[in-house]
PLY file of the C-alpha trace (Angstrom):
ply
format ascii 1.0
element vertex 136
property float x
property float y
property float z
element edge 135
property int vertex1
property int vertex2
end_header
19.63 5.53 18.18
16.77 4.78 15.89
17.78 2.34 12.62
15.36 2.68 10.15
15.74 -0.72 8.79
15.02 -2.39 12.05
11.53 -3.58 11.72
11.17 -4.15 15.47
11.76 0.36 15.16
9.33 0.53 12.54
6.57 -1.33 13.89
7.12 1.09 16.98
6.23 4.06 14.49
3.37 2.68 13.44
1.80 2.30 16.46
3.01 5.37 17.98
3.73 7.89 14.95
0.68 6.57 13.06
-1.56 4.87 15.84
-1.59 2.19 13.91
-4.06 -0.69 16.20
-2.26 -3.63 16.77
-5.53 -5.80 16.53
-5.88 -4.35 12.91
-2.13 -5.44 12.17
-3.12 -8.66 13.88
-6.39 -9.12 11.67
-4.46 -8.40 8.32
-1.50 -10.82 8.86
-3.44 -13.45 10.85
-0.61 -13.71 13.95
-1.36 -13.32 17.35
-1.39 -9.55 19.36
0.23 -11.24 21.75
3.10 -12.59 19.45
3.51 -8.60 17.27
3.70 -7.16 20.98
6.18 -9.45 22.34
8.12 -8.91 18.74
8.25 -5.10 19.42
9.83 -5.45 22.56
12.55 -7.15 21.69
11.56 -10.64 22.31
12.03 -13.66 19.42
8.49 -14.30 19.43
8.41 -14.97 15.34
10.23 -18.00 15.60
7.36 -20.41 16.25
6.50 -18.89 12.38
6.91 -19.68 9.41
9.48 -17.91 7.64
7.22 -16.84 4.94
5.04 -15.36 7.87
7.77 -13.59 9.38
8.61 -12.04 5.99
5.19 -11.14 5.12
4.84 -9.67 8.31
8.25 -7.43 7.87
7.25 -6.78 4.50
3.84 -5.35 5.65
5.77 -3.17 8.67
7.96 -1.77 5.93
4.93 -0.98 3.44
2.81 0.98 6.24
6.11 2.84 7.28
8.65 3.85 4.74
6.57 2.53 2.16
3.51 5.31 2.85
5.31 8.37 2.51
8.28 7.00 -0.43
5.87 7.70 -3.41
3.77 10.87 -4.24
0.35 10.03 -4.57
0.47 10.74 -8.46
2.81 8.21 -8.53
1.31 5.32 -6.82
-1.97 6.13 -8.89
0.11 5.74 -12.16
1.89 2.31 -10.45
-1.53 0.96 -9.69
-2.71 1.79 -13.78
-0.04 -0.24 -14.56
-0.45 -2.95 -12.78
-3.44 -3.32 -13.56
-2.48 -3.30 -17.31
-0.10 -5.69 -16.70
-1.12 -7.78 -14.90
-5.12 -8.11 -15.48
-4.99 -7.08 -18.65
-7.24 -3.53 -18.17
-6.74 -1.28 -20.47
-6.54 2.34 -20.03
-10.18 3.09 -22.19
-11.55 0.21 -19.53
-10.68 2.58 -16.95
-11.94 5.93 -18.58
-15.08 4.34 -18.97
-15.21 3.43 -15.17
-13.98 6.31 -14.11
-15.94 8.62 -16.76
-12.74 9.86 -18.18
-11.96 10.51 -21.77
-9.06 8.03 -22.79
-6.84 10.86 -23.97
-7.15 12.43 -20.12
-5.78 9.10 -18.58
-2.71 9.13 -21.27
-2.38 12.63 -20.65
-2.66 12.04 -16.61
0.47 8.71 -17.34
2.91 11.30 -18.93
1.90 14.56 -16.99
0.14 14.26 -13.28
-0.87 18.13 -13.71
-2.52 17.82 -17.11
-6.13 17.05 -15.67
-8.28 19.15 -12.60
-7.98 18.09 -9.21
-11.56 16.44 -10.08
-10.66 14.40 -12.63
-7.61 12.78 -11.05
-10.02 12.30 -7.37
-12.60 10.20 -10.03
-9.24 8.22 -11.34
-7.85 7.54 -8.14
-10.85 5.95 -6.87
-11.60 4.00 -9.74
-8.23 2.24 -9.94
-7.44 2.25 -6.60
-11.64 0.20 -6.43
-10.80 -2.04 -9.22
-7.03 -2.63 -7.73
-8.63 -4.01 -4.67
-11.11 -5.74 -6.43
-8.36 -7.71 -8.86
-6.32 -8.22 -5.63
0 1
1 2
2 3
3 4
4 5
5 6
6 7
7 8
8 9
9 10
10 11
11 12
12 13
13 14
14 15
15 16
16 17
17 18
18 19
19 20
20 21
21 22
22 23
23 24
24 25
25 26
26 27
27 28
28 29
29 30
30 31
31 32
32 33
33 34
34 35
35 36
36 37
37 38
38 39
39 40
40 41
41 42
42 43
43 44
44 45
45 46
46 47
47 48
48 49
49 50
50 51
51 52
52 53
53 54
54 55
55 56
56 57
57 58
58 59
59 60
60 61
61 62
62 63
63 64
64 65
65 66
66 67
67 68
68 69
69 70
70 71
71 72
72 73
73 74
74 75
75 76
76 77
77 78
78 79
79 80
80 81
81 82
82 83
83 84
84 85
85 86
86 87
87 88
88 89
89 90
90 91
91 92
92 93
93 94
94 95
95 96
96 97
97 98
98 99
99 100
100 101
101 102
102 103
103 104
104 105
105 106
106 107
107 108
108 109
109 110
110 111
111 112
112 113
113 114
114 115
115 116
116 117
117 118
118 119
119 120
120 121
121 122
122 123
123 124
124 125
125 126
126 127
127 128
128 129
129 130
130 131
131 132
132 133
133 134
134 135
């Protein structure tokens, strides 16, 4: 019986359901193939790391799994404006102008995903989702 909340399932998903490489997953959390492998099947082989690690590493397993398909793609572009309004302090006309948007179409956009063309939200996307990973 599959439990969703068992990472040692998830990370089973995402290399079979998503083909997710394991030397990717390896590059991005900085812990051994060897060690995720062993992990998967069963075995403790997070022990020998930190517990910060080992949560990092869960927390990443859960983000490429459930995490991917929880949030419409509207709404993660609308969670990423706002972070980066909270936190770095970009404002909304910063990102029109990047993204070669009037101001009014990104307020618009923030209170109703189908008020702008297909186009429009592609150009928005990019540029926050560009300026996300920069800030990050």
């Amino acid at each position: 019986m599959l439990d969703n909340n068992d990472p040692r399932e998830l990370l089973k998903i995402l290399f079979e359901k998503y083909k997710f490489p394991l030397n990717s997953l390896s590059k991005i959390t900085g812990i051994k193939d060897e060690l995720i492998l062993n992990y998967a099947n069963g075995e403790d082989a997070l022990s020998s790391l930190s517990l910060e690690k080992q949560l990092d590493l869960i927390d990443l397993i859960m983000l490429l799994t459930l995490g991917m398909n929880s949030i419409e793609e509207d709404e993660r572009v609308r969670s990423i404006i706002e972070t980066l309004e909270t936190e770095f302090g970009i404002s909304t006309e910063t990102l029109a102008l990047y993204a070669n948007l009037d101001r009014e179409e990104i307020t618009n956009f923030l209170n109703d995903y189908t008020s702008i063309p297909i186009e429009k939200k592609y150009r928005l996307g990019i540029t926050v989702l560009f300026l996300h990973y920069i800030c990050k």
